[in-house]
N, C-alpha and C positions, 0 to 999 in steps of 0.2 A: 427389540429393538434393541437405538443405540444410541456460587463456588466460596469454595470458603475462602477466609479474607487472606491476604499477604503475612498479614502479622500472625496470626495463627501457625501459615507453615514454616515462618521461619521460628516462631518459637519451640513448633516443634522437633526442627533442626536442631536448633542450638543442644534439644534435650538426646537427640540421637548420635551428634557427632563425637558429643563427651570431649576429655582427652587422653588422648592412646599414644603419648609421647614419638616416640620416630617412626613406630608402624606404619606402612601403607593404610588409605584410610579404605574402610570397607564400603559395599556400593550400599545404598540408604536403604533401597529395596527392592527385593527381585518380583519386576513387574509381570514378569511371565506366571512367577508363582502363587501371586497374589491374584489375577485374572482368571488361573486354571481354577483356584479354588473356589474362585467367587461364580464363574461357570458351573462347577457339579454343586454350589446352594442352590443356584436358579433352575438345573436340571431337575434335582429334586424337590422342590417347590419352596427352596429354604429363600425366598429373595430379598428378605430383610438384612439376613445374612451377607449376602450376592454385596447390597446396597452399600451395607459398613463396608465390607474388604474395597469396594471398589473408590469409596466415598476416600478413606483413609490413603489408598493408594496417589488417588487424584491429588491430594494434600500434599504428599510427597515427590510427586513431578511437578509438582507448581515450585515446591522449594527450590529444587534443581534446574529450573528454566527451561526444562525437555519439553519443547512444545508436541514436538510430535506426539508423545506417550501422552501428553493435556488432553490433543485430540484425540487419543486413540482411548482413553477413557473416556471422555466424555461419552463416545459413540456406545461403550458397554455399560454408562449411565444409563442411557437415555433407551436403551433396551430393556431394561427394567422399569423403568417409568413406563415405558409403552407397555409392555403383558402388564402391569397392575392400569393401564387405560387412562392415565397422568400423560394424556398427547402433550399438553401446552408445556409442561416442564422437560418431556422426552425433546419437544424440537427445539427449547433453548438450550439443551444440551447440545443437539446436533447441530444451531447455526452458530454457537461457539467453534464446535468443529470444523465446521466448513468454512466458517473465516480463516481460522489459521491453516487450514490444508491448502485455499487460495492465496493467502499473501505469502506462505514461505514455499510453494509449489509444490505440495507433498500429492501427488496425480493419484498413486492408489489409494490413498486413503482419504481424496475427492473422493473417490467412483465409490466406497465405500458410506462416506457419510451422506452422497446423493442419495444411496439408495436406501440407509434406511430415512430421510427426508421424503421420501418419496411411498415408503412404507405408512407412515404419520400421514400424507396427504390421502392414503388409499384409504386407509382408514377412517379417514375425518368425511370421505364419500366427492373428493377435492380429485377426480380422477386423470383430468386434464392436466395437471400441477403436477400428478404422478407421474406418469407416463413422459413429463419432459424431465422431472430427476433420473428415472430407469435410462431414458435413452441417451442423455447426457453421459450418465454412468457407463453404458455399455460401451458409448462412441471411445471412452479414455482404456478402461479394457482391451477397446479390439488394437490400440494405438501402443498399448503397454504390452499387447500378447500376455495379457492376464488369465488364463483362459481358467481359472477358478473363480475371478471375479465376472465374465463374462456369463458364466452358468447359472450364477447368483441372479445378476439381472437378469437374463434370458427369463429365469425362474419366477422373478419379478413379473416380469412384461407377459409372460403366461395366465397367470391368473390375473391381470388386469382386464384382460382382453376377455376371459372368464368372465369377469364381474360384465363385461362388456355385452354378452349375449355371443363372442364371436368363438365359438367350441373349436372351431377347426385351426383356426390361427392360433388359440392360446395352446392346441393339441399338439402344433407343430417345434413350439418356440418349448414346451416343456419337453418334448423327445430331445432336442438340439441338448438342452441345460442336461438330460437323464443321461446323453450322447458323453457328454464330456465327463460329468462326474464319477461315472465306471471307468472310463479311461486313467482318471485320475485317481480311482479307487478311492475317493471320497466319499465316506459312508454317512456321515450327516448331509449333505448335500444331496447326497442318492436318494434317502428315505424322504426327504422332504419335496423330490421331485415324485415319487413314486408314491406319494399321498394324495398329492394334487394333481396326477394322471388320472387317480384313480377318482379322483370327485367329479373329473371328465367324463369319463365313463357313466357315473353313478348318473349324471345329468345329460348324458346322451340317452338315457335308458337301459342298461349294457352292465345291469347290477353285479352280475356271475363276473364280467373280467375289474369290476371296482374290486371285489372281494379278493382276488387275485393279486391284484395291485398294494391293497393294505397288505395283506399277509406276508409280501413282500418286507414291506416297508417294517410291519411288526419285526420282521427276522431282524431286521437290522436295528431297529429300536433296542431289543432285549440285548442283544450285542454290546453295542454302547452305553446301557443301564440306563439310557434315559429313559424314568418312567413317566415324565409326562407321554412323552412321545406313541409309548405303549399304550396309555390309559385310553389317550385318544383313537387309534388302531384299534385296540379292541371293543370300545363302543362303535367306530364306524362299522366294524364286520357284524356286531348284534345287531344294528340297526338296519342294515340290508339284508340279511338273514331273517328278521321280522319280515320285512316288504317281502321277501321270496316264500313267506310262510313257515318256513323251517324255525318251527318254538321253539325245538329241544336246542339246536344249536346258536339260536338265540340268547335263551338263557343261560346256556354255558356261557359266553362270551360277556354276557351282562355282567355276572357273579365273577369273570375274570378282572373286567374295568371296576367292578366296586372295589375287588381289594386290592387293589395297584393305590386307585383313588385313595382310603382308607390311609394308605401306606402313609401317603401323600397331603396326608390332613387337608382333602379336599371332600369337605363334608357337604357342601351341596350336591356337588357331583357325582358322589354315592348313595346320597337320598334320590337322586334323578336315576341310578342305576337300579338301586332297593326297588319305586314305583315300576317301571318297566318291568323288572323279574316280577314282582307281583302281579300286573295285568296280566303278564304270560300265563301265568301260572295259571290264572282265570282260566282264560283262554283254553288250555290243553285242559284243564279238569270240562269241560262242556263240550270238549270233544267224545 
């Protein structure tokens, strides 16, 4: 997914702006740089981290009156609240943002905070309330010729339709999102389309072209360093590689996700990889 008080950030001003006699004054802070960084803590599972940079940043566009960048953090808030599973503080993050993207008419960065609004409703099992954020969202996209934010929800309305029992629709609307993201050579948007092809697959029956699909998605995972993204890839392929009976390559792939995981100081979810390679291992010694 995706406040502190006035007096605070302006005291924090007063302490940044100093005086720097006839100097041009310098910008307070570069939000791009603060974002990217706060982005590879979360990639890496640092989101405490993520939470300060982003928290701090927010502090400092509240001083500056930049509503936009208010919204546009709050929405990289309230994404962090969402993965640690904090819905009710992730969506007052985002109807903070979605006020001010409504009343100062900021249209992508609606379509943006609809949908992760819409993500929080999918979540909460609210799927009705989703499905009207998503298609809100796509309607200002196709209006904007957004066609990076179109993919996004398309991507959205995929796996809703997923959850919905309807394979074939959610199959068509994630080719369309997979369609544009290679065009745009958008490699975080590809492997996320190409994850959720594949759990199409895995739930049509159709394990061998799921496995195909992560592998995909893995390539492009390790690419980007993002090792969540990996940890997860490589338990989906151990896990369908059990079901197709193949242990040995089972196993390899377990003992691949436990030490991604491990990296990752995700110790439950190495203890959940360690249990599996050990049943395995049952398993092929009774053979």
């Amino acid at each position: 997914m995706r406040s502190l008080s006035a007096i605070r950030a302006w005291a924090l001003l007063g302490v940044l702006l100093g005086c720097r006699g006839n100097e041009p004054p310098k910008p307070l802070f570069d939000a791009k740089e603060i974002t990217h960084r706060a982005e590879e803590y979360r990639k890496t599972g640092r989101t405490d981290a993520a939470l300060r940079d982003l928290q701090r940043a927010l502090v400092l566009a509240e001083g500056t009156d930049n509503q936009k960048q208010v919204a546009r953090l709050c929405n990289d808030i309230a994404t962090v609240y969402y993965g640690h599973g904090d819905f009710d503080t992730a969506l007052k993050h985002l109807r903070r943002a979605e006020g001010i993207a409504r009343t100062r008419d900021y249209r992508d960065l609606l379509a943006i905070t609809l949908g992760n609004i819409g993500c929080v409703h999918a979540e909460r099992g609210n799927l009705e309330l989703a499905r009207s954020c998503y298609e809100e969202a796509l309607d200002i996209d196709e209006q904007n010729r957004d066609r990076n934010g179109k993919a996004y929800r398309l991507n959205y309305l995929g796996m809703l339709h997923r959850r919905q029992g309807d394979l074939n629709r959610a199959m068509d609307r994630l080719d369309e999102a997979l369609a544009i993201n290679r065009s745009l050579k958008n490699d975080v948007g590809t492997a996320s389309n190409l994850c959720n092809i594949a759990s199409i697959y895995e739930a049509q029956g159709n394990p061998a072209k799921a496995i195909e699909y992560y592998k995909q998605a893995l390539e492009i995972d390790k690419k980007l360093e993002h090792l969540r993204g990996v940890a997860t890839d490589l338990s989906n392929i151990a896990h369908l590689y059990e079901g197709l009976g193949k242990i040995d390559e089972a196993i390899d792939y377990f003992h691949r996700a436990r030490r991604v995981n491990l990296l990752l100081s995700r110790q439950h979810r190495a203890e959940q990889d360690l249990e599996s390679i050990q049943r395995l291992e049952k398993k092929r010694a009774k053979k």
